[in-house]
Short mmCIF file of the C-alpha atoms (twelve columns), coordinates in Angstrom:
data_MODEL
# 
_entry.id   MODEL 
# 
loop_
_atom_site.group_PDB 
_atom_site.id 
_atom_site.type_symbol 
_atom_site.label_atom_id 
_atom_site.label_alt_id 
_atom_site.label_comp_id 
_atom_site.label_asym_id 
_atom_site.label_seq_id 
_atom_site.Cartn_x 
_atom_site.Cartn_y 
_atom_site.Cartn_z 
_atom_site.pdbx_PDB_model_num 
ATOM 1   C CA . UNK A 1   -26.687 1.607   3.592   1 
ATOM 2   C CA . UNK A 2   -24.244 1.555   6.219   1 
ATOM 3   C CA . UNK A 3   -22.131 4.422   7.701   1 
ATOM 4   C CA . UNK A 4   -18.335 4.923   6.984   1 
ATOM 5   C CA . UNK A 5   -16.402 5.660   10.135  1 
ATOM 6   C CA . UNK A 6   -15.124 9.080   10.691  1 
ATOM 7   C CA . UNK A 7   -12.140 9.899   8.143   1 
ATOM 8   C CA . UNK A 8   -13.274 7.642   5.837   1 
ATOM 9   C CA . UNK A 9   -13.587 9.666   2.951   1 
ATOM 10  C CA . UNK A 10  -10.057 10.038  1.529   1 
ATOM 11  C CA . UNK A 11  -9.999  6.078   1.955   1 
ATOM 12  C CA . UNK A 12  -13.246 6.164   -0.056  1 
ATOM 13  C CA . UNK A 13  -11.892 8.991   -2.299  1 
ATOM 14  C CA . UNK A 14  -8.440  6.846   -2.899  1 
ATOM 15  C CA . UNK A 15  -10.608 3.959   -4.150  1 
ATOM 16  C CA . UNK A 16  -12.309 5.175   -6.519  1 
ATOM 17  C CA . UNK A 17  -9.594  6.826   -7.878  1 
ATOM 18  C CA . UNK A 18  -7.354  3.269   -8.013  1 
ATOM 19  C CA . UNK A 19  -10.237 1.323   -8.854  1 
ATOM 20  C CA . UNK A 20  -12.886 3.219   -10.510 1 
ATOM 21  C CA . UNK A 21  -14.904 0.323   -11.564 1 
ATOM 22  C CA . UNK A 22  -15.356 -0.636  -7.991  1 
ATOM 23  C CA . UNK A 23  -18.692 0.879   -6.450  1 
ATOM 24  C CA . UNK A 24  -18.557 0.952   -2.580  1 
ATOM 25  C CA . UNK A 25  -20.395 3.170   -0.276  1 
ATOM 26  C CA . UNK A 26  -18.406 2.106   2.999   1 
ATOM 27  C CA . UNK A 27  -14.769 1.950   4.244   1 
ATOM 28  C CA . UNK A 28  -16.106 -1.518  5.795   1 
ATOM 29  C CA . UNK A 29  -16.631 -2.598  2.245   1 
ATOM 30  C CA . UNK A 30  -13.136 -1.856  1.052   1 
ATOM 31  C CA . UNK A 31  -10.990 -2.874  4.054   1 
ATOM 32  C CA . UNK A 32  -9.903  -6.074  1.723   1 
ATOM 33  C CA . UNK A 33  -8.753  -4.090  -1.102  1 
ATOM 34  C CA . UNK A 34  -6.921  -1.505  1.440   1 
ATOM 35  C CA . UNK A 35  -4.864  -4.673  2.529   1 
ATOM 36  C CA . UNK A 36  -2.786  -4.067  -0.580  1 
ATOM 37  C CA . UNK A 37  1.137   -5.184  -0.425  1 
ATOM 38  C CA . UNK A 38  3.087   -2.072  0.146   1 
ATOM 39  C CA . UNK A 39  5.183   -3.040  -2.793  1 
ATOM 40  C CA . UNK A 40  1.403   -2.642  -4.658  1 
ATOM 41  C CA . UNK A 41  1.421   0.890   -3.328  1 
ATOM 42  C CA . UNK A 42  5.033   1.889   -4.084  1 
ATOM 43  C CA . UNK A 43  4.666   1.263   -7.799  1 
ATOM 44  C CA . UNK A 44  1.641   2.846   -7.709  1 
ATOM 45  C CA . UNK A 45  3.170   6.145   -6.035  1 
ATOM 46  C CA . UNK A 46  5.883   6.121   -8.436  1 
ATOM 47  C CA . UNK A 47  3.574   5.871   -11.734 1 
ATOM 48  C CA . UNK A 48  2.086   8.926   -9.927  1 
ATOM 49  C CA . UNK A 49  -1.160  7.879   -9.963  1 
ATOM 50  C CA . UNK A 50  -2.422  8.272   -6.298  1 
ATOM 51  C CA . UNK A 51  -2.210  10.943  -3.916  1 
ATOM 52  C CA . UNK A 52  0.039   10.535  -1.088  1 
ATOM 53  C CA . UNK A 53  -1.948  11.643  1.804   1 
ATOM 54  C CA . UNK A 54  -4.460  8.969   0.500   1 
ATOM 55  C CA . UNK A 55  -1.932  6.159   0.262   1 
ATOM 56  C CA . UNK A 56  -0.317  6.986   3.755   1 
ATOM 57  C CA . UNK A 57  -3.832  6.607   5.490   1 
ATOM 58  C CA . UNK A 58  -4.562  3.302   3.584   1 
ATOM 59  C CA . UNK A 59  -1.270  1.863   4.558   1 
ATOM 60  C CA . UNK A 60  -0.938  2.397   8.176   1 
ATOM 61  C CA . UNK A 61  -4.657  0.968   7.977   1 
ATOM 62  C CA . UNK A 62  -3.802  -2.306  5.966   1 
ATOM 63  C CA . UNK A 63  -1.200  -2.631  8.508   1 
ATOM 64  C CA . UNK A 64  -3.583  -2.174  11.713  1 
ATOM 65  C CA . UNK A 65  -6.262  -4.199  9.851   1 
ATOM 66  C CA . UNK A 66  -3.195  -6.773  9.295   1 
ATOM 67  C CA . UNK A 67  -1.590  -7.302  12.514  1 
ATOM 68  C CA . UNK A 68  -3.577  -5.419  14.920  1 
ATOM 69  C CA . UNK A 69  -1.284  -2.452  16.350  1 
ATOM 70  C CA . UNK A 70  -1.539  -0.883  19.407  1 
ATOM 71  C CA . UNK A 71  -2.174  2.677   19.931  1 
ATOM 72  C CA . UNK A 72  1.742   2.842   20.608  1 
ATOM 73  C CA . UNK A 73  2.534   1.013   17.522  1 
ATOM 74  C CA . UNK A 74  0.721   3.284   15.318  1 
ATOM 75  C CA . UNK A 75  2.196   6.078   17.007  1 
ATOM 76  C CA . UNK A 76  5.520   4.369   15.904  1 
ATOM 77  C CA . UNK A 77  4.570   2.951   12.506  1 
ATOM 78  C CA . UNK A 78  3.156   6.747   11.400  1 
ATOM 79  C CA . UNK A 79  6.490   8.113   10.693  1 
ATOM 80  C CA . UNK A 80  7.927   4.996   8.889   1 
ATOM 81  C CA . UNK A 81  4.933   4.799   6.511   1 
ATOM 82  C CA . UNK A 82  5.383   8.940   5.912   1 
ATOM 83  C CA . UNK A 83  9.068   8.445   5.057   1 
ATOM 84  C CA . UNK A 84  7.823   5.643   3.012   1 
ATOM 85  C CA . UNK A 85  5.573   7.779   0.924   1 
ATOM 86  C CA . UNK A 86  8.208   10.842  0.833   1 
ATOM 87  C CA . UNK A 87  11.063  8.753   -0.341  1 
ATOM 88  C CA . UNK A 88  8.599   7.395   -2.560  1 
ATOM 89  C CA . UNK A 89  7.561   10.587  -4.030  1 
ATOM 90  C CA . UNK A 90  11.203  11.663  -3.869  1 
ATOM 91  C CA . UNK A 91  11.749  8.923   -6.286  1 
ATOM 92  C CA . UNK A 92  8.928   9.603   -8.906  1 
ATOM 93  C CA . UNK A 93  10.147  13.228  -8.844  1 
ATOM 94  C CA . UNK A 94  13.839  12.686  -9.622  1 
ATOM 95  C CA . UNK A 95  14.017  13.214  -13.266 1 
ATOM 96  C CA . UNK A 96  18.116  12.413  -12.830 1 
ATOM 97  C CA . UNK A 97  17.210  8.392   -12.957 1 
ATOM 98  C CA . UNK A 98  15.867  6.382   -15.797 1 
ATOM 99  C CA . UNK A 99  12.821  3.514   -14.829 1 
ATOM 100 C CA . UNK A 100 15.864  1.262   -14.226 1 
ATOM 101 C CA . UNK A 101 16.913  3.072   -11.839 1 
ATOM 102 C CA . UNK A 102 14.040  4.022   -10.385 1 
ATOM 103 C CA . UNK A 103 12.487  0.447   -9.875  1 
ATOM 104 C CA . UNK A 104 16.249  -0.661  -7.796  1 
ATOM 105 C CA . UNK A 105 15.777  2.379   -5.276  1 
ATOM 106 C CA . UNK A 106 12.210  1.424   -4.585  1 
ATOM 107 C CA . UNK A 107 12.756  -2.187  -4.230  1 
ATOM 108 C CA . UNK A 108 15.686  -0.640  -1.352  1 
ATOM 109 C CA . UNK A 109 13.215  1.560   -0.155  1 
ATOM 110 C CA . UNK A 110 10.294  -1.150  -0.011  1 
ATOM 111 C CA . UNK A 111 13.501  -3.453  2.056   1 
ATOM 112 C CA . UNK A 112 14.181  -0.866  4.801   1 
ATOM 113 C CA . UNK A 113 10.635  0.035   4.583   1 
ATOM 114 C CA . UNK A 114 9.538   -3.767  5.331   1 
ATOM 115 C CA . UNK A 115 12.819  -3.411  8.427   1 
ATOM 116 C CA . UNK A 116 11.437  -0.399  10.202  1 
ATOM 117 C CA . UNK A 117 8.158   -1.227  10.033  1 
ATOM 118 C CA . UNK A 118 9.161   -4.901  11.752  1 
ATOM 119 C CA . UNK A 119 11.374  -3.210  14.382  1 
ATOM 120 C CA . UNK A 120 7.740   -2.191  15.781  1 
ATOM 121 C CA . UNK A 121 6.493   -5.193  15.361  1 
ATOM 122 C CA . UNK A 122 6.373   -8.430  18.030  1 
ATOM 123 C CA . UNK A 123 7.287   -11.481 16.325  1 
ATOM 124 C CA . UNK A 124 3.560   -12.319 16.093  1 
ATOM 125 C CA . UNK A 125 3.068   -9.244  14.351  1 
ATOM 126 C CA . UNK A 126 5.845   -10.267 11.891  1 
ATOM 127 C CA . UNK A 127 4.936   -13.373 10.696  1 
ATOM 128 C CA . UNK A 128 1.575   -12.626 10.242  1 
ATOM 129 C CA . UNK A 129 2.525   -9.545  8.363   1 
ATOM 130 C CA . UNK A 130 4.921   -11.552 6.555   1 
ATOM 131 C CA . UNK A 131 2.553   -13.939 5.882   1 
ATOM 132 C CA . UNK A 132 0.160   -11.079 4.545   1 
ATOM 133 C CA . UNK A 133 1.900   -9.975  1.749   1 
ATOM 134 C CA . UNK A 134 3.088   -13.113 0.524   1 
ATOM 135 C CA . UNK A 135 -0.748  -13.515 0.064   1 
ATOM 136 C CA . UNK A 136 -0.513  -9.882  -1.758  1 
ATOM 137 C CA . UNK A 137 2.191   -10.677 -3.397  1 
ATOM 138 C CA . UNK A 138 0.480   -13.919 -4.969  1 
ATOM 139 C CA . UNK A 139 -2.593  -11.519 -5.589  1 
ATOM 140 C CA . UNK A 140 -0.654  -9.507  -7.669  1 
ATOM 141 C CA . UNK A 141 1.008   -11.510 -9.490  1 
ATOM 142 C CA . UNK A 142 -2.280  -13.598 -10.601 1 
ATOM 143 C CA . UNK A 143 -3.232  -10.300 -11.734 1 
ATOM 144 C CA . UNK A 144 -0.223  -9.004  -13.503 1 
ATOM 145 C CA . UNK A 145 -0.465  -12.555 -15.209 1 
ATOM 146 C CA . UNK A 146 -4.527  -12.078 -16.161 1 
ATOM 147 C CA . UNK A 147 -3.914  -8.601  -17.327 1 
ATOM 148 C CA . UNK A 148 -1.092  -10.127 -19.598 1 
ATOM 149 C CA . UNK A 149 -3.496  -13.135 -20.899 1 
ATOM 150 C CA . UNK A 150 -6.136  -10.132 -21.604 1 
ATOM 151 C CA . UNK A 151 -4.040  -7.953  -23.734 1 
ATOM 152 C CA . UNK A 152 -2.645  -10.936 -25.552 1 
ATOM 153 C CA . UNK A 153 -6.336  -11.973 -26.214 1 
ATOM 154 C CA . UNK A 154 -6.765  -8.582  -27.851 1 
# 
């Protein structure tokens, strides 16, 4: 078996909470599924169903693993991705809006979100970000639709 790198665990942890029926023993196993869209991860945060410290590791990984960020850029993207996850939360926890409203703030969110994060990005960086969660995007929406063709098989 091979060795997860230092801090791996809460990646490892996060995992098997999202997906429990997925058995992995190494952070270099899951680095695929961490590549999740972050619009994946805010409706997950705002279901509730993931904690936050979890989801801010696995995001500013996706986006290293992604686009390859310098030590600088990390630095940068850190805050952004924290904010993320706060406003996030903030969201989940606001018992003043109905789902609604809930779902139009987090698509704004995910926007400026998807903004700040590119204003520490090169233009490489961008499109091949960009061009990363389109392929996320299509992911989840094959399995939104297979989910729906399960439970109408039922």
């Amino acid at each position: 078996m091979e060795s997860s790198p230092p801090g791996s665990s809460l990646a490892l942890k996060w995992l098997r909470i999202r997906y429990p029926r997925v058995e992995v023993q190494s952070v270099l196993q899951i680095i695929p599924v961490l590549m999740l869209s972050a619009t994946m991860v805010s409706a997950t945060i705002a279901a509730g169903k993931v904690d936050p410290e979890a989801v801010k590791k696995g995001m500013l990984t996706a986006l290293n693993n992604q686009v390859g960020l310098s030590a600088d850029q990390q630095d940068k993207a850190k805050p952004i991705i924290d904010k993320h996850v706060a406003d996030l939360e903030a969201v989940k926890n606001d018992a003043t809006l109905d789902n609604a409203a809930k779902k139009a703030k987090v698509v704004r969110l995910r926007q400026q979100y998807v903004s700040d994060i590119n204003g520490v990005l090169t233009p490489d960086q961008q499109k091949k970000w960009a061009a990363s969660r389109e392929v996320n995007k299509a992911k989840v929406k094959a399995r939104v639709k297979q989910r729906a063709a399960q439970k109408a098989g039922q």
